[in-house]
C-alpha positions in Angstrom: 30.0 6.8 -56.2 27.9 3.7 -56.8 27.3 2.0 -59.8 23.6 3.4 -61.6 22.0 0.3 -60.5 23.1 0.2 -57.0 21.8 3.4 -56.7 18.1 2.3 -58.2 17.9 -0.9 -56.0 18.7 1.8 -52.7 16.2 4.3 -54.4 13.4 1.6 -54.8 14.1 0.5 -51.4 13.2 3.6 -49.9 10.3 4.5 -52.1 9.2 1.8 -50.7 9.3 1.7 -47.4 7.5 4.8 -47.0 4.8 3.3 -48.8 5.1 2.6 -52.5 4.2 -1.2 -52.8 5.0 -0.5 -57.0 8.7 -0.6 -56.4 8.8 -4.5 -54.7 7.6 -5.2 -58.5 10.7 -3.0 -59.3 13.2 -3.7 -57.1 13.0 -7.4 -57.3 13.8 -8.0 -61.1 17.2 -5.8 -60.3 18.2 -8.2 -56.9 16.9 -12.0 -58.7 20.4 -13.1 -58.9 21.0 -12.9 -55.2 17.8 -14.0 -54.4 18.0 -17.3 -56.5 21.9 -17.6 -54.6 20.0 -17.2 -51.2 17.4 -19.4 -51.7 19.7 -22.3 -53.5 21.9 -21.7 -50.1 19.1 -22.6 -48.3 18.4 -25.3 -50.7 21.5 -27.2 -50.1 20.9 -27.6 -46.7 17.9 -30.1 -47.1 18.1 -33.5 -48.2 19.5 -34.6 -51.3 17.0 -35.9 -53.8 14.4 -33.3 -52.9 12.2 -31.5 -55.7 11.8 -28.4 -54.2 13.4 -25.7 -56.6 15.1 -22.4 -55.8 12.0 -20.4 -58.4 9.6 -21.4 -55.7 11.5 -20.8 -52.5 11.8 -16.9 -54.2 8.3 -16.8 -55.2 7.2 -17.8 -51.3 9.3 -15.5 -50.1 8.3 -12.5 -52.8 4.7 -12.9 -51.7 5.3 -13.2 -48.0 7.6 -8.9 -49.0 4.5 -8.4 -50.3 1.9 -8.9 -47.7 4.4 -7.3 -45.2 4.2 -4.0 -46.4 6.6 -1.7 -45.4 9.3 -2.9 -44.8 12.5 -1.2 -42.6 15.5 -1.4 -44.6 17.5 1.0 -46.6 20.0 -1.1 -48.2 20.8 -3.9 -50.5 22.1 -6.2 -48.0 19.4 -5.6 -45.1 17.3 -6.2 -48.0 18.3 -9.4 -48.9 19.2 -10.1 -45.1 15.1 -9.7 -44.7 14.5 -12.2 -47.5 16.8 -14.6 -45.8 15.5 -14.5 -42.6 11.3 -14.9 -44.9 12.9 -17.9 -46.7 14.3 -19.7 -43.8 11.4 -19.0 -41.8 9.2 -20.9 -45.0 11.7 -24.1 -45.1 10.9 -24.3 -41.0 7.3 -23.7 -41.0 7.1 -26.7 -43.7 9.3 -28.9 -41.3 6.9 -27.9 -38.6 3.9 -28.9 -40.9 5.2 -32.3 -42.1 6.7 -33.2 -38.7 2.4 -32.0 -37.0 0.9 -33.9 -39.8 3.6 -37.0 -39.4 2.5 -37.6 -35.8 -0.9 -37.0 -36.3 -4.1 -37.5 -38.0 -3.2 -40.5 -40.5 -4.0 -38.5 -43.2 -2.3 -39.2 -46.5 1.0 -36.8 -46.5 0.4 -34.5 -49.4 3.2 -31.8 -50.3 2.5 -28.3 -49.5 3.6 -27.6 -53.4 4.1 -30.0 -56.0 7.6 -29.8 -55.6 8.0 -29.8 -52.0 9.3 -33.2 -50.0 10.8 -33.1 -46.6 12.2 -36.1 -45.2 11.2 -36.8 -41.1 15.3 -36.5 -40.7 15.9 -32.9 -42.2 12.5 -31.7 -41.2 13.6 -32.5 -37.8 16.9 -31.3 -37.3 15.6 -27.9 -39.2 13.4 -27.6 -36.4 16.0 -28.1 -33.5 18.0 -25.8 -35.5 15.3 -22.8 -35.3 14.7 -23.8 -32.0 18.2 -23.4 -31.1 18.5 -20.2 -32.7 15.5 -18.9 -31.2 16.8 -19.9 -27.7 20.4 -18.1 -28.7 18.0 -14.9 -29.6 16.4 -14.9 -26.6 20.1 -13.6 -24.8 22.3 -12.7 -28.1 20.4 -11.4 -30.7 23.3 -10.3 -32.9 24.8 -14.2 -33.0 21.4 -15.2 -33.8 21.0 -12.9 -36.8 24.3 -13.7 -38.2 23.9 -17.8 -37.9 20.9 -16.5 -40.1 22.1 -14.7 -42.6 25.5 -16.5 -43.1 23.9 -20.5 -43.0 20.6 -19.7 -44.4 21.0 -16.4 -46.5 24.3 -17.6 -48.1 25.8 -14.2 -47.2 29.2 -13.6 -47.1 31.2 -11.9 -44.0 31.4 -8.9 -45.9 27.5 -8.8 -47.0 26.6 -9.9 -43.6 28.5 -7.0 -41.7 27.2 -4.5 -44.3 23.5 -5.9 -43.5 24.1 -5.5 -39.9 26.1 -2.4 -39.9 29.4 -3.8 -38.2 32.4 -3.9 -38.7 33.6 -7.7 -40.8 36.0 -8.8 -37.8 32.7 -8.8 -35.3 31.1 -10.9 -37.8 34.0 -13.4 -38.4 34.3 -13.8 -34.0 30.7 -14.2 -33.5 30.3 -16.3 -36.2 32.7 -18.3 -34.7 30.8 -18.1 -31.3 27.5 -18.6 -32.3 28.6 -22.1 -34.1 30.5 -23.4 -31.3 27.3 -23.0 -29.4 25.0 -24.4 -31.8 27.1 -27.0 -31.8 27.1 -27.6 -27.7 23.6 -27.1 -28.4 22.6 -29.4 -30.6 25.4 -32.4 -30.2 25.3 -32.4 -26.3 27.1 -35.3 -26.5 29.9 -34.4 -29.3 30.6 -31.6 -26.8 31.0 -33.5 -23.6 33.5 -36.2 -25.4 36.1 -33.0 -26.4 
């Protein structure tokens, strides 16, 4: 039997994806804590020194549920496997932006929020990092979705199999997999030396 609030946050999920936008306003309050731990995991991976706080990651993120809609998942962890997947696509769309606006019009660089920095470095290897996702998507989804969840979502092997529906050893080889690619991937030259 699951705990009383375990069983809200699965009933909220389901109200609301068939339709009750009320319950997001519900349901987030109960999940904060993870969300806050997902979006300080994503935190850490950009440059030290930066202003950018956790609150406005999960705001971004909250807002960007919100103007989805509906949204397909029926448990905690595919849940907060969907607001991983929102907050790392907001940290690379802001690389993206700073990296455009960098090369280009010689306008004065003004954060996005007043808390948000990106340095040329970590914007750019946040890029080649979606890009190389992307690419691993393209022919193994499943390695793809568990980089995701695991390096940005903060999940553990156990939250990410329960998200994904699979069994914790499938997680733990392809996560294996999928970061010796990444790594052939993105340190061509690391990889040719070994």
């Amino acid at each position: 039997m699951q705990p009383p609030r375990q069983e809200l946050v699965t009933e909220l999920l389901l109200r609301w994806r068939a339709g009750d936008r009320a319950c997001l306003d519900r349901l987030v309050p109960l999940v904060d804590d993870e969300l806050r731990r997902i979006a300080h995991g994503c935190m850490l991976k950009e440059r030290h020194g930066h202003t950018l706080q956790t609150t406005a990651l999960v705001n971004e993120a909250y807002l960007r549920l919100v103007h989805q809609g509906q949204v397909d998942c029926q448990s905690r962890a595919q849940f907060l496997s969907i607001a991983a997947r929102l907050m790392r696509q907001i940290l690379v769309d802001r690389a993206r932006k700073f990296r455009s606006k960098k090369r280009g019009s010689g306008a004065e660089l003004l954060p996005l929020d007043e808390g948000l920095v990106f340095s040329p470095a970590k914007s750019a290897a946040l890029v080649a990092l979606d890009d190389a996702l992307n690419h691993l998507a393209g022919f193994d989804a499943r390695k793809a979705r568990i980089v995701e969840l695991r390096y940005f979502g903060g999940l553990t092997v156990e939250e990410t199999a329960e998200a994904l529906s699979m069994h914790r050893t499938t997680v733990v080889r392809d996560w294996s997999l999928a970061k010796a690619w990444l790594k052939r991937e993105l340190c061509p030259q690391e990889s040719d030396a070994s």
